[in-house]
N, C-alpha and C positions, 0 to 999 in steps of 0.2 A: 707373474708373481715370483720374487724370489726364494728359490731353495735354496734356504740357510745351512742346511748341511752341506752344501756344496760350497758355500761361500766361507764357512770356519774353515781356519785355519787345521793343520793336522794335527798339532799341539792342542789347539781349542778342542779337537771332538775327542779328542784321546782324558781330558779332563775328566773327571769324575767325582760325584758327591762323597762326603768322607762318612766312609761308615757308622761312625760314631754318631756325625749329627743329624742320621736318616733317626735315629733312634729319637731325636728330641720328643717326637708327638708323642711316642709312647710312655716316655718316661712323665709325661707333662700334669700326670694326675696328681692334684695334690696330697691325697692319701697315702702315697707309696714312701715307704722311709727308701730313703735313693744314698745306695751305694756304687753307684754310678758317674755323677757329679765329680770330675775329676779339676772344679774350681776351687781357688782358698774361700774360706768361709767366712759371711760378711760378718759375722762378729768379729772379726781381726781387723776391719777395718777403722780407723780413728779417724769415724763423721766428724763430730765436733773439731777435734785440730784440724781437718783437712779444710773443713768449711772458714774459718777463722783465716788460716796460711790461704786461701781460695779470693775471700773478701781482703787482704793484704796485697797483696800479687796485685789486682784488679787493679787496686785503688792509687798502690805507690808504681807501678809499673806497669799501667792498663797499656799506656802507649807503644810499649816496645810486646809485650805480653798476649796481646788481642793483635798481631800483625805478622807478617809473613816474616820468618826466619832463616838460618843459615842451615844449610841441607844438613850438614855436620850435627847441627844441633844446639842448644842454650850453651855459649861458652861455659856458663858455673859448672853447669852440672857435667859438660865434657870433664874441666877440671875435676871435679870430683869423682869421675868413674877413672881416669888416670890413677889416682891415688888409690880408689878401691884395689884396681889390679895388680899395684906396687901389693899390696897388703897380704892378694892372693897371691904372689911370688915375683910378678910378671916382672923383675927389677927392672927392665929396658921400654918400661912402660910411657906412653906420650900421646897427645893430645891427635899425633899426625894418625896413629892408629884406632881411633874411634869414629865411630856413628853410631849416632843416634836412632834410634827403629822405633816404628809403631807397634811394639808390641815386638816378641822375639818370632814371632812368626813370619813378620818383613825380613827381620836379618836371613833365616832359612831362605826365602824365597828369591830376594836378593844375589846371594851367596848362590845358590843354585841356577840362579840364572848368568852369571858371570863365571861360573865354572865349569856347566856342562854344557856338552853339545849333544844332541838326538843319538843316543847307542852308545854316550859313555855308560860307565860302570860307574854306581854308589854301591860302597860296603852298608850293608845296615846290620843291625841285632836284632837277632830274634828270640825274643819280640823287639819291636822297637816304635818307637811315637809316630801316630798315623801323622800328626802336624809336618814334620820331616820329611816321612815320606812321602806323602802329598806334593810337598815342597820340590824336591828330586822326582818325582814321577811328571810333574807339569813342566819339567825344563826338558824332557826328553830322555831323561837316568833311565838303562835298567838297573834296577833293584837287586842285589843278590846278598840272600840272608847271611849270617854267621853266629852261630848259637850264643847263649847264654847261657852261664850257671851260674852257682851261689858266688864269687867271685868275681862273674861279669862274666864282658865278651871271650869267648876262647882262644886264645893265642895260638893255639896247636889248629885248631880248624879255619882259625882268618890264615896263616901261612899256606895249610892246604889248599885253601879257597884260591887265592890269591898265583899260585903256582899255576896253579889249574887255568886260571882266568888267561893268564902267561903266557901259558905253553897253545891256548887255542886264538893267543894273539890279538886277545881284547885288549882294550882300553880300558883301564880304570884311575876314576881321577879322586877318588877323593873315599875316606873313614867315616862315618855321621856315628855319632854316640851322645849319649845322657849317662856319663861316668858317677854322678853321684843320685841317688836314689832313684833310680831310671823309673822313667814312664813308658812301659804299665808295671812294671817285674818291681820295682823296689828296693832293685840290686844295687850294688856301690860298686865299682871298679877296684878292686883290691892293688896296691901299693906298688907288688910287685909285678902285676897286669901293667900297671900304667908305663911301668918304664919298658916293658916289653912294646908295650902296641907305640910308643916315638919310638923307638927299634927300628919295630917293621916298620914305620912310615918315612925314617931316612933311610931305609935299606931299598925299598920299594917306591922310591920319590914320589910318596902321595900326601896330601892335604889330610889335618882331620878338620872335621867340624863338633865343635864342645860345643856343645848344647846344656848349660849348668843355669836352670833358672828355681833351683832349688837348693842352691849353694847353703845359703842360710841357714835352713831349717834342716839342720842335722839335732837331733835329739840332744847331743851332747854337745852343748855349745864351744865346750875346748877344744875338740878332737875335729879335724878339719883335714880330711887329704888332701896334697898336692892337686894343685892345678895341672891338667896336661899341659895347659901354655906354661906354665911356668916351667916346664923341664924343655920346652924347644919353641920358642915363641915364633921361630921361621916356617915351621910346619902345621901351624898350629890356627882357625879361626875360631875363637874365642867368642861366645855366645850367650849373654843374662838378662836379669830382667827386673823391673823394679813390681812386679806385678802381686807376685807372691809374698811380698815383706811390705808392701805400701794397700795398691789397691792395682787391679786389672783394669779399672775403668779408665782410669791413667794414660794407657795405653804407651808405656814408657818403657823403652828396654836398650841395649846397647851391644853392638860389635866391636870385638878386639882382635887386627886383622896386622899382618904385614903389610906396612905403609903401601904398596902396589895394589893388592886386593882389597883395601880400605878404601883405595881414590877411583877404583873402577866399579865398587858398591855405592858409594858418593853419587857418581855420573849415574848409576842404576835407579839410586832412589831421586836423582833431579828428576828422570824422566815419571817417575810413577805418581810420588805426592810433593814433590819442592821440599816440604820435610815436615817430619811431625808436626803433631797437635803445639805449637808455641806456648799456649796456655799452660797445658797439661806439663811440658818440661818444666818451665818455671814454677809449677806447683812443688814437683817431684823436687826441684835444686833448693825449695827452701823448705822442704820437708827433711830434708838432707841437710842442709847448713845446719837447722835450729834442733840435730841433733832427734827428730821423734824416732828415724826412723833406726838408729842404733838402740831409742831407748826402749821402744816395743820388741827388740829381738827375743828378749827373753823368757818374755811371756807367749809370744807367737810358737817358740819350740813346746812348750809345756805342754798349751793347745793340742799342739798335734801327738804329740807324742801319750798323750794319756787318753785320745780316740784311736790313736795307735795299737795302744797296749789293750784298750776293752775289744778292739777287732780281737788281735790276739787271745786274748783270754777266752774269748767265745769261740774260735774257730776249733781252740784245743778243747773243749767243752763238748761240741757238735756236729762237726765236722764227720762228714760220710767217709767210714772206712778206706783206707788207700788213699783218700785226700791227702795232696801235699802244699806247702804254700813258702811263700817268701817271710823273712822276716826282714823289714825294711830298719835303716840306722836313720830316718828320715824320711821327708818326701809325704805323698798323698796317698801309696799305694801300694795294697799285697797284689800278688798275682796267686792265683788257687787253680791246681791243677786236679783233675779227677778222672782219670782212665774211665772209657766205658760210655760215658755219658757227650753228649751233643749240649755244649752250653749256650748255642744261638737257640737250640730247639727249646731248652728248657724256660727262655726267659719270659714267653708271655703267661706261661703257669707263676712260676715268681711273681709277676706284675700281678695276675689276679689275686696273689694270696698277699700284695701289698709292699713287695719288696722289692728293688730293682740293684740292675749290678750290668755291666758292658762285658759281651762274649769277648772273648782272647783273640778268636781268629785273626780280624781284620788286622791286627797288629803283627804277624806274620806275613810276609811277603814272598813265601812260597809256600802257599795254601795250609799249611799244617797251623796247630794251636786248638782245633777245634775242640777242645775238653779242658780249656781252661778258660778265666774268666777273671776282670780285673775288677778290682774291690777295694773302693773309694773313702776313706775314714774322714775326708776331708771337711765333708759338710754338716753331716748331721752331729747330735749330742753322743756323748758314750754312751746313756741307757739308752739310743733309738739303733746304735749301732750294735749292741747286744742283742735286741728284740728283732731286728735285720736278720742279721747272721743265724738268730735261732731259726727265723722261719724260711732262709735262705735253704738252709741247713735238709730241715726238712721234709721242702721239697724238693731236692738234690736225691736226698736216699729214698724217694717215691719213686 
């Protein structure tokens, strides 16, 4: 009889289930108001036009639509993520620097497997998106954190880090960041962060990887920071997603790479799927031409921004002495911090008294985080996110 552990690879057994979605069974009751759910909310979704643009597609275009495609992707809607990325700065922007992804979660894994070799170095944030890091842990990354504050990544502690990493003669190849309303923390990368961190990464010849699938949904639909590609598009892999402003079933998202790391993520995704769902892009390119998906922006910020604002209002309301938390400009998510307290230990007491929420830890990469805990306004109503948060609250000071 074959022993399979003997026969996985060393990458295969090094794999590991991601924290988060060991959590699904628990979270599965339907009783529990789930501030955990760190998905966009299907009310933002537009069944009706989707269905309609779905049966169009089929009918004028079943034959190219229903069949296998160019790994690149639907030429329209390449077209149209060029342009997007003109819009977000990228002025040097061009068709040769796109793919198309199942979802931004391909682009990481992708990207990570074209970059790293077994015992490079990935900088990440801590906290930082398990999806990511998953991503960089299954290519063979180590992982080494560099803080967070209200501002974002630390510039003064990624230097230190990075010196340090230097001077003991590692290798490090590459930045991972979620500069605008980061998942789990909620942070924005501040203005003058962003030109420091292409700084260090011409200073330090390393890659970032922008991870922005939350571009959109800034509360203040005027107010829009720089893109890091757009201050150095050579150092820069560019990373979004149509998931959060259309629908995630989609499965529709895209990389903006230097022409070189484009065409060798290209030969990456030939080997894995040939290329996205064909369907599903030509949904997304005429959900995009016929204009829904700029005219829903607006509404979609509002959405989130006033389950945003009643987290808020309740956290200041109930919230257990010395709690401290994020206040997000966008995005899905506070992070809540509370010295003292174990927030993996506390959440199956939450789940019985009805309310759930995802412990901090696992989002740190060097074991710390344990007393915080990320908290999700994304899915439920404001009045269930209020009555959350009250009963969140107090079983927290129990």
């Amino acid at each position: 009889m074959i022993d399979y552990e003997v026969t996985l690879s060393t990458i295969a057994q090094s794999i590991k289930q991601n924290d988060i979605r060991k959590l699904t069974a628990l979270l599965a009751r339907g009783n529990v108001i789930s501030l955990a759910a760190g998905a966009p909310s299907a009310e933002t979704f537009p069944i009706e036009e989707l269905a309609e643009i779905s049966a169009r597609v089929i009918r004028e275009n079943g034959v190219t639509a229903l069949q296998y495609g160019p790994t690149r992707g639907n030429r329209s809607l390449v077209e149209h993520v060029v342009e997007t990325m003109r819009a977000r700065g990228a002025t040097e922007s061009s068709a040769s620097r796109v793919v198309l992804t199942t979802g931004s979660q391909q682009g990481l894994d992708l990207t990570a497997r074209i970059l790293i070799d077994p015992g490079d170095v990935a900088i990440v944030e801590l906290p930082g998106y398990i999806g990511g890091i998953i991503a960089l842990h299954n290519a063979g990354a180590e992982l080494v954190g560099v803080r967070q504050d209200t501002e974002g990544i630390s510039i003064a502690h990624l230097r230190e880090t990075l010196d340090r990493l230097r001077r003991e003669g590692r290798r490090v190849k590459l930045i991972y960041t979620i500069p605008n309303f980061q998942n789990p923390s909620g942070v924005t990368l501040s203005a003058v962060r962003r030109k420091d961190l292409i700084s260090i990464a011409q200073d330090y010849n390393l890659l970032i990887i922008e991870d922005d699938p939350y571009y959109e949904l800034n509360f203040d639909g005027d107010v829009r920071p720089d893109a890091l590609v757009a201050m150095d598009a050579s150092q820069v892999i560019y990373l979004s997603s149509f998931s959060k402003v259309l629908a995630p079933g989609l499965r529709t998202a895209w990389m903006f790479a230097p022409d070189e790391i484009a065409a060798k993520c290209e030969l990456a995704k030939e080997g894995a799927d040939l290329s996205s769902s064909v369907l599903d892009q030509a949904i997304v390119a005429e959900a995009a031409r016929s204009g829904l998906i700029e005219k829903r922006l607006p509404h979609i910020r509002q959405f989130y921004h006033l389950r945003c604002q009643s987290m808020l209002d309740a956290l200041e309301h109930n919230a257990p002495e010395g709690a401290t938390w994020t206040r997000p400009l966008g995005g899905f998510f506070i992070l809540m911090q509370i010295e003292g307290i174990n927030a993996a230990n506390a959440l199956p007491r939450a789940i019985e008294e009805g309310v759930a929420y995802v412990p901090g830890q696992p989002f740190f990469v060097d074991g710390s985080g344990s007393s915080t805990l990320r908290l999700a306004y994304s899915k439920e109503s404001p009045e269930k996110i209020k009555e959350g948060i009250e009963i969140l609250c107090r079983v927290l000071k129990s």
